[in-house]
Residue, then its C-alpha position, 0 to 999 in steps of 0.5 A: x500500500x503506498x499512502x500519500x501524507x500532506x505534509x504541509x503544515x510542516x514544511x510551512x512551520x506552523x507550530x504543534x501541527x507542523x510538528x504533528x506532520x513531521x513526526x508522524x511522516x517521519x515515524x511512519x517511513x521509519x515502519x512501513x519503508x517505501x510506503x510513504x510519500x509525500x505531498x505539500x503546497x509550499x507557499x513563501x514561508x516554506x523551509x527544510x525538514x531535515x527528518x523528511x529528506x529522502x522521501x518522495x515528495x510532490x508539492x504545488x506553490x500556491x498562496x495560503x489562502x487562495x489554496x484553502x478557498x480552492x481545496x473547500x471549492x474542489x470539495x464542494x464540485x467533487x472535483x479532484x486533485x489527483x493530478x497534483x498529488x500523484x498517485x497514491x492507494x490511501x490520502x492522509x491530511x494531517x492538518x484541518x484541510x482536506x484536498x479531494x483525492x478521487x479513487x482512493x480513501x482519506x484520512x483526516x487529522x482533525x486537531x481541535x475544535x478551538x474555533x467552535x468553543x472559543x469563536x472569540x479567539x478567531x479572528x473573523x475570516x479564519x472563523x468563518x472558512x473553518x466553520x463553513x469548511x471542516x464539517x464538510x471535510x469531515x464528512x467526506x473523509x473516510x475516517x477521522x484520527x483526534x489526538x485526545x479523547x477530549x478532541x474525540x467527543x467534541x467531534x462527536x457532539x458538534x459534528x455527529x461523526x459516528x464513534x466509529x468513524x474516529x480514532x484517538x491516536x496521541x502524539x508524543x514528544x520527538x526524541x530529541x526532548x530528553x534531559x539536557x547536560x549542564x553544558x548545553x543549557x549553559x549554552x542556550x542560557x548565554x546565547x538567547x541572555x536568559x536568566x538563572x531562575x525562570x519559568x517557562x511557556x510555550x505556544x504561539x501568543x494568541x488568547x486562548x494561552x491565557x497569557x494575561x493570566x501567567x503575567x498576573x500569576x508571575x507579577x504576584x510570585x515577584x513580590x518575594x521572588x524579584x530575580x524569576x522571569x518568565x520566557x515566552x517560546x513562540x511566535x506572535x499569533x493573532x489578537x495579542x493586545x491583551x497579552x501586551x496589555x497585562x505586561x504594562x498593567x502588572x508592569x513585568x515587561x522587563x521580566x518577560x522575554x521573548x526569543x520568539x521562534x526557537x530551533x528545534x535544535x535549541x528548545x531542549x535545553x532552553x526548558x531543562x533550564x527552566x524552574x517548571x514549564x506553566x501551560x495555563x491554556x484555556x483549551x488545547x486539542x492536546x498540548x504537545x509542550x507538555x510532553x515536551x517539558x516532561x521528557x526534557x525533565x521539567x516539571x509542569x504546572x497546566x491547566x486542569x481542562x480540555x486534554x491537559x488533564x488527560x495527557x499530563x495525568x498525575x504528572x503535573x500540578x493542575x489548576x482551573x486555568x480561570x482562577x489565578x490564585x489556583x495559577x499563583x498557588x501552583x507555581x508557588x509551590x514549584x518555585x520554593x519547594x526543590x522536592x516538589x519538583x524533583x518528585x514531578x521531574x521523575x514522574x514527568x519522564x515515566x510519564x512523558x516515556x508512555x507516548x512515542x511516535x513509534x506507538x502512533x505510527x503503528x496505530x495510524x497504519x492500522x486505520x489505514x489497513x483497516x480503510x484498504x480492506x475491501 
């Protein structure tokens, strides 16, 4: 069976679903060898993925947004691409966008549903496209694959995807998130100017991080804790004003850096130097940094909600991430209780151990098998 993946959202840099598509991609090649091509529209940001090269690829150029409204066209006149992405026995989207391939069964990766439950954090025309764009998609898809039970019943409920027609399949943090030597996280602590106590975040700055809430949260634990800093890992999203809006009213711009995009090569160590790793998301369809602060041996503070709960497990101290004093307390105890985080380090790596993309390869190509069967 060769199957075709679009590895789009990777080559593209599109933060947790570029990561998504490359390590599947990846993992799969590395089980079923020969079996895997690739397809991508590249548009102006495109950049190498050293874990993908050698593998067969096809790719258009096309505008992101033309490409979007194009595909959710095709869909709509059932008309097909198969001329673009070649030939292939199974069609895999890996983020949420479905290209019609005709004679041969899709997959579909849906992520999340953020735009549903959270429509104000959207801005207006992305909102829009996926409302009217991802129910189609996943109607026409053969199967859905969701990477947390959270994710699952959200699918279920607001789109009426039968329970058999979804798989959850969960992520895991790449193999180069593992502990850190002294020297590398000296390295990166020098290179991006980070201080010795800090605390760590990672995603794109956009509303639904709760980021308000973390510079409030940072503002209270100054007041005895003056030398901790906060580290901002991710690129600016979209409606980031109340973000910026918190830095001056609590008054921590100077005690809130922000490297903004981070090579992959650099993260590691940046978040083994790190106190703990606070993830106070309001919804995460999965929340990869999570993992990623675990396997790294960094202890996590993260919202209780969503699939946080569900992939931090008893690994992680959680809190309602709408209640700050549970934010502040949370933190607290990780800043001035050195046990505490040693416990939550050795139980992060156990934890962190049981996902791998080994394990999701594996179970991703049995819903292929099981779509081929005739």
């Amino acid at each position: 069976m060769q199957v075709t993946l679009d590895i789009s959202p990777a080559i593209n840099g599109k933060a947790g679903l570029g990561r998504y598509a490359a390590s599947l991609a990846a993992a799969l090649a590395a089980e079923r060898p020969g079996a895997v091509r690739l397809f991508a529209n590249q548009t102006s940001s495109a950049r190498e993925v050293p874990e993908l090269a050698g593998l067969p690829i096809r790719t258009v150029r096309a505008g992101y947004k033309p490409w979007r409204m194009g595909v959710y066209a095709a869909q709509i006149a059932h008309v097909p691409f198969n001329r673009w992405v070649g030939p292939c026995d199974l069609f895999h989207a890996t983020e949420h966008l479905l290209v019609p391939v005709h004679g041969a069964p899709s997959v579909l990766t849906i992520h999340d549903l953020i735009f549903e439950l959270f429509p104000e954090h959207h801005k207006g025309l992305n909102k829009a496209y996926l409302t009217r764009a991802l129910p189609l998609f996943a109607r026409r898809a053969q199967h859905v694959i969701t990477v947390s039970e959270q994710s699952k019943a959200d699918i279920m409920r607001l789109y009426g995807v039968p329970e058999a027609r979804i798989s959850v399949i969960y992520e895991a943090a790449a193999p180069h998130f593992k502990p850190q030597p002294p020297e590398a996280v000296a390295g990166v602590r020098a290179r991006y100017a980070l201080p010795e106590r800090y605390l760590v975040t990672l995603g794109t700055i956009e509303p639904r991080k709760n980021l308000p809430r973390l510079v409030e949260a940072l503002a209270a634990l100054r007041a005895n804790h003056p030398d901790l800093a906060l580290v901002v890992i991710g690129a600016e999203g979209w409606l980031t004003g109340g973000f910026f809006e918190a830095l001056a009213r609590f008054g921590q711009q100077d005690a809130v850096i922000r490297p903004g995009y981070v090579p992959d090569a650099d993260l590691p160590a940046m978040l083994a130097g790190a106190l703990a790793a606070a993830q106070p998301s309001l919804y995460e369809g999965f929340g990869l940094p999570v993992l990623e602060a675990m396997a790294c041996g960094t202890p996590v503070a993260c919202s209780s909600t969503s699939s946080l709960g569900e992939v931090a497990g008893e690994a992680a101290l959680t809190f309602d991430p709408t209640d700050t004093g549970a934010l502040v307390a949370a933190l607290r105890a990780l800043v001035e209780q050195p046990t505490l985080r040693a416990e939550l380090r050795t139980r992060g790596l156990a934890r962190a151990a049981q996902f791998s993309w080994a394990r999701a390869a594996s179970e991703t190509w049995a819903v292929y098998e099981a779509l081929a069967r005739p």
